[in-house]
N, C-alpha and C positions, 0 to 999 in steps of 0.2 A: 327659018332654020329650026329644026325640031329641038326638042330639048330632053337633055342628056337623062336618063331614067336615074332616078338615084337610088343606091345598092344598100339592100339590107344587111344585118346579121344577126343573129341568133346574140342577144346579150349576157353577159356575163354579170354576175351578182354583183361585182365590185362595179359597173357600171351603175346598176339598179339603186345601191345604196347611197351612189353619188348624186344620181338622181332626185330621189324621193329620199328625204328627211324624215322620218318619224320622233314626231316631239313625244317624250315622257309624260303621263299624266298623272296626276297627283288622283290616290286613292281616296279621297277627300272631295265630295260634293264643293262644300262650300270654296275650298280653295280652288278646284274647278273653274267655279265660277268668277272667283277674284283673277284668276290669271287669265280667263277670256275679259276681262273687263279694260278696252283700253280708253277709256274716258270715266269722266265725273256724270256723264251723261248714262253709260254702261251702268255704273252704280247705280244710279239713280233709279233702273229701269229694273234689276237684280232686289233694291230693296224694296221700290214697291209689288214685286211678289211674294217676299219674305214676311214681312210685316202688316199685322193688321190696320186696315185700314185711315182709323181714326191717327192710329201711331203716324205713319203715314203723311196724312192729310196736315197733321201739327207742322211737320216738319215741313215739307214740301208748299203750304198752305201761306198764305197773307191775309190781311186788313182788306175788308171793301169788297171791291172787285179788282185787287188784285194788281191795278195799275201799274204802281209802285215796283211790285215785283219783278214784273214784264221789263218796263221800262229799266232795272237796273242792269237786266240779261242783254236787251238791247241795244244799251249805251254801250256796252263792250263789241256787240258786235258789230257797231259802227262804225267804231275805231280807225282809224286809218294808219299802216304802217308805212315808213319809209326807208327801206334797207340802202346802207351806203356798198358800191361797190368794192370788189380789192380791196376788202380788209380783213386780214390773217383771223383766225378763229379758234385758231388751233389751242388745245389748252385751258379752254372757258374758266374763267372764275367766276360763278355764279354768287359768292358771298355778299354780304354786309355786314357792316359794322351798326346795329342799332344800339343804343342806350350803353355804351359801351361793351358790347358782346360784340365777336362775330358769329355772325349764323349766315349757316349755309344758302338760304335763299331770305331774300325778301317777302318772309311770309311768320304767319302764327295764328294758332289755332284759339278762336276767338271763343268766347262763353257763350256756353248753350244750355236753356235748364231743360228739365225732363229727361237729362240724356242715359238716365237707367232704364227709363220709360222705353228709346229706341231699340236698346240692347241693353241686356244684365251685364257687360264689361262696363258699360257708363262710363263718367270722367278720368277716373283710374286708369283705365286702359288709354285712354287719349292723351293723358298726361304721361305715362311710360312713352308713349310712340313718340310724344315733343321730345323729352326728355334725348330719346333713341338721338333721334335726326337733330338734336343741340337746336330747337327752334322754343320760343313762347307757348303757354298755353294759360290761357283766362278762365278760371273757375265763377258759375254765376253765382249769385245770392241766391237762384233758387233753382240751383242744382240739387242733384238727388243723391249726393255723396260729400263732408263734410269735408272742409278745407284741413284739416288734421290728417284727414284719414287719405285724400291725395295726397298731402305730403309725404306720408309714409309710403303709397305704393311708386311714389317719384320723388326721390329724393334728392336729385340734385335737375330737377329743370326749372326752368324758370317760370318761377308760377305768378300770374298774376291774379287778382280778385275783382270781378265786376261788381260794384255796388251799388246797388237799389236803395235809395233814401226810404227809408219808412217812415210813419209817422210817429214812430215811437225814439226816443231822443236814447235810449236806451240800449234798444237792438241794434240801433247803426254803429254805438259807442266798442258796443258789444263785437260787432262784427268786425271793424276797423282791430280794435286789439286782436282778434284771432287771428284776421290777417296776416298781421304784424308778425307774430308769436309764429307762425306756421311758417315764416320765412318768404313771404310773397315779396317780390319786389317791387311790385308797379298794383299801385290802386287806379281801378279803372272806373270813375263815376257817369255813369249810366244819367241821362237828362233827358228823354226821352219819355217816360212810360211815367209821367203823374199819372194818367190813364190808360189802362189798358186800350189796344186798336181793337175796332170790331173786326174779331176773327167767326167768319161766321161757319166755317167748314168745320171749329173747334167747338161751337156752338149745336150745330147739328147731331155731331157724333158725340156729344156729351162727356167728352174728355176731362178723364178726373186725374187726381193723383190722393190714394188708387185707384185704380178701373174702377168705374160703376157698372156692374151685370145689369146691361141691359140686353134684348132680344140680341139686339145688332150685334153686342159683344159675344156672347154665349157663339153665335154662328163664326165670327171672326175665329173665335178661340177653334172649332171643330176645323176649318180652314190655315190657321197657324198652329201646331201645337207644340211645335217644337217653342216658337216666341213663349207661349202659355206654360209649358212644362218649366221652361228657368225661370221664369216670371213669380211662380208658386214654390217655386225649392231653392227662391235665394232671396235673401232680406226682402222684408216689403219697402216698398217703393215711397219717398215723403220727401218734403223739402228741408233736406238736412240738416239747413244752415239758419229753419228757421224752427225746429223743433221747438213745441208747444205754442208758435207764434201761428201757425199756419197747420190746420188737419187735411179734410177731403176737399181742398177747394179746385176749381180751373183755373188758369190762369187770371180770367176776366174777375173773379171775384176777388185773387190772391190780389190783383191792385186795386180793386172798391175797399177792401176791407184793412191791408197794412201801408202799399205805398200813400207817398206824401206828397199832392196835388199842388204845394203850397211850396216845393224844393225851387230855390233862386239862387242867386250870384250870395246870397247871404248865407246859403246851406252849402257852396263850394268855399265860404271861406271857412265854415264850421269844420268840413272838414281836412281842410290845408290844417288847420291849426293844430288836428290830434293826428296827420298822415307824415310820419317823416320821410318816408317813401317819395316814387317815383308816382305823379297824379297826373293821369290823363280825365280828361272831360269828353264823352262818346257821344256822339248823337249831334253831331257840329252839320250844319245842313245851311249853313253863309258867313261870309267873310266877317258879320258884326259877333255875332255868335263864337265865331274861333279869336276873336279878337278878344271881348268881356272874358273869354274862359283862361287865356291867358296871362290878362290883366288882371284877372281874379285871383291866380296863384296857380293855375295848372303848369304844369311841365311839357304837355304837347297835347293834342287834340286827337280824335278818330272821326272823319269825316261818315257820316250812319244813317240810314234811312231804316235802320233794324229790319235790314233786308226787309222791307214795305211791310210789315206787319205791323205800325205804329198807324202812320199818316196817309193814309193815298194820296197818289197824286203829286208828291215829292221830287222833288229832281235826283239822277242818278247820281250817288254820292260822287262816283270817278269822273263826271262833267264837273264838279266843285273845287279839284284840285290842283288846278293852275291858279285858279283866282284866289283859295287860299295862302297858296303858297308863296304870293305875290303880298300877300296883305302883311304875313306871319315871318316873311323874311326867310333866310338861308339854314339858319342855326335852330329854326322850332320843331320839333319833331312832330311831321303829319302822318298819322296811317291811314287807311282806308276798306270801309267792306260792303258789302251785299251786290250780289251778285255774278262774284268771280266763279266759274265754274271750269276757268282755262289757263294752263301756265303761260299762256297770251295774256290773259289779263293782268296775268301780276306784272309780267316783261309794263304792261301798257300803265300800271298803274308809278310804276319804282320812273317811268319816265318823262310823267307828265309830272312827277313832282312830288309823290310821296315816297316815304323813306322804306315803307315797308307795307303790304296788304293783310288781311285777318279775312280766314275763311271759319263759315260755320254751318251752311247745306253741307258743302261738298266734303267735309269730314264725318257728318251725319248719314249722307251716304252709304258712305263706306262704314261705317259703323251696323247701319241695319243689314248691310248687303254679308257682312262677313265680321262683325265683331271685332278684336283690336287687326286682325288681319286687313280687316278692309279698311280700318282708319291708316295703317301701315299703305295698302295699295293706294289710298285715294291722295297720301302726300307723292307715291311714284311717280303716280301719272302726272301732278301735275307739277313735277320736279325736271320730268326729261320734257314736258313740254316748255318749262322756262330756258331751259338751257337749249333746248333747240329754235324756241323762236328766237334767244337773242344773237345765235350763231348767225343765224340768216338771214338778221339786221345787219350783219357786220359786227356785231359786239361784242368781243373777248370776256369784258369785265362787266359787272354788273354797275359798278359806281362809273362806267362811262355811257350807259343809257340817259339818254335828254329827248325834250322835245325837236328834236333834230332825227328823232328815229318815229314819235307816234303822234297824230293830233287829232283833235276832235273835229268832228264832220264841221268842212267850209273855214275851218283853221290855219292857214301856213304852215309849214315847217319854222320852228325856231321863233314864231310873232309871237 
């Protein structure tokens, strides 16, 4: 039976435009680039052109060979999901309730130092964007912008302080009162870094704060110069928080020379006693460790591999969190970080058992890729991808995610 020719016409514009959509584009490079970016991955890929190298390598970069690293990216994407059928969606409530806040997703932007280093917006701009989206954000000890001087560019978010024990009985005393004073609510002790990890990528490229002109840099600089132009026409760059405690060092020397090798269960109760605050203990990597830290006077734990830039060879913090959470009971507050890079992982982390996750690549990302814009798109993306994997588990609410939706490779459902 032959087949019927089928009949042209001459189209009319109004068909044409029904057709073919033409999207608006922002006269703006860099925002260009942010709104083609629909992953942490996109970012990722946008700021290692932007930024020179070594900046780069810091962020993106680990301990060792890296294991660590690998292996926390991997553990997520292990995962196993299990969507229940027939069940309404409509409507998501993606919130939580943590520490008595609600905020919008199970998530908070965890402390990063160097991060003027990445971009000249630095902490400020990351703290406005929490602030924006009513989520956390963690100022380190050796950040490049003073815990005052965030509070004034955010003034109402919720700021917490990561604290690095130094050896100086002093500068912690010191710093714990600024905290305080600046209105932080949640001290986060840092247990992790008596010793700096061999980072050797930071080692290579001679990563200073400030830049050291070497060869390498001078050419980086003719290759970035927009990085180098704000770099040179906006405050110089130092660890703010430790002014006159800390000049030109790297990282690896800033822990030879002030942290404190010698920080124990003795130095978390040192600091319980001057923190009236909320005290988590970071760097929890087993169930005896989240135990002593709670026994010791913390308030809740952050399950941490310092995104594998401490230990190699670590277990991936998100495999640790059933088994915490089994030790620490219903009521202890567990968070979890290194290597979320998907609103999959948060959906995966809020369900095996932590309360809330802490990202710090994947706002760093965004941060090189496009300044407070990209720290702005890097919470987007992975805002509609939590809300849309937990749709497609069946999950309306974010407090009715369980192990009954995700488990770790060779796990049951619900065991």
């Amino acid at each position: 039976m032959p087949i019927a020719a089928v009949a042209h016409h001459r189209p009319h514009w109004s068909e044409v435009r029904q057709t073919v959509q033409l999207r608006r584009s922002s006269l703006s490079l860099t925002q260009r680039r942010l709104d083609n970016a629909l992953s942490i991955g996109d970012l990722r890929t946008i700021a290692r052109r932007t930024t020179p190298r070594s900046v780069f390598d810091y962020v993106d970069g680990a301990a060792e060979d890296e294991i660590s690293a690998r292996r926390n990216v991997r553990a997520y994407e292990e995962l196993i999901f299990h969507p229940q059928a027939l069940r309404p969606v409509d409507h998501p409530d993606t919130s939580v309730r943590l520490f008595g806040r609600t905020i919008p997703l199970p998530l908070g932007f965890g402390a990063t130092g160097y991060t003027r280093m990445m971009h000249h917006h630095g902490e400020a701009a990351v703290a406005r964007v929490a602030q924006h989206f009513g989520i956390p954000y963690g100022l380190s000890t050796v950040g490049t912008t003073t815990v005052e001087d965030v509070r004034a560019a955010a003034p109402e978010v919720d700021l917490w302080f990561q604290l690095y024990v130094t050896s100086d009985p002093q500068i912690n005393d010191d710093l714990i009162k600024r905290a305080h004073n600046a209105g932080c609510t949640t001290l986060v002790l840092t247990c992790d870094t008596a010793v700096s990890g061999n980072r050797r990528k930071d080692d290579r490229n001679g990563l200073t704060i400030p830049p050291t002109l070497r060869p390498s840099t001078i050419i980086d600089m003719g290759l970035h110069p927009y990085w180098w132009v704000n770099k040179l026409t906006t405050d110089q760059i130092t660890f703010a928080s430790l002014a006159g405690a800390a000049s030109t060092y790297n990282f690896n020397q800033i822990a030879s020379k002030i942290f404190d090798p010698s920080v124990g269960l003795d130095s978390l109760g040192w600091v319980r006693e001057r923190w009236p605050g909320r005290l988590l203990v970071k760097g929890i990597l087993s169930t005896k460790s989240a135990r002593e830290a709670v026994d010791g006077g913390a308030d809740g734990v952050i399950i941490s591999n310092h995104g594998g830039r401490q230990l190699d060879r670590t277990p991936a913090p998100i495999t640790l969190v059933p088994a915490v959470r089994k030790e620490l009971g219903p009521d202890v507050p567990i968070l979890v970080d290194s290597g979320i890079r998907n609103g999959q992982d948060i959906v995966a982390a809020r369900a095996l058992g932590a309360d809330a996750a802490l990202v710090g690549r994947a706002y760093l990302y965004g941060i090189m890729a496009g300044g407070q814009d990209g720290v702005v798109r890097a919470y987007e993306i992975l805002a509609a991808e939590y809300q849309r994997a937990m749709q497609l588990l069946g999950v309306r609410h974010s407090g009715d995610l369980s192990d009954q939706h995700v488990t770790l490779p060779g796990a049951r459902p619900g065991a």
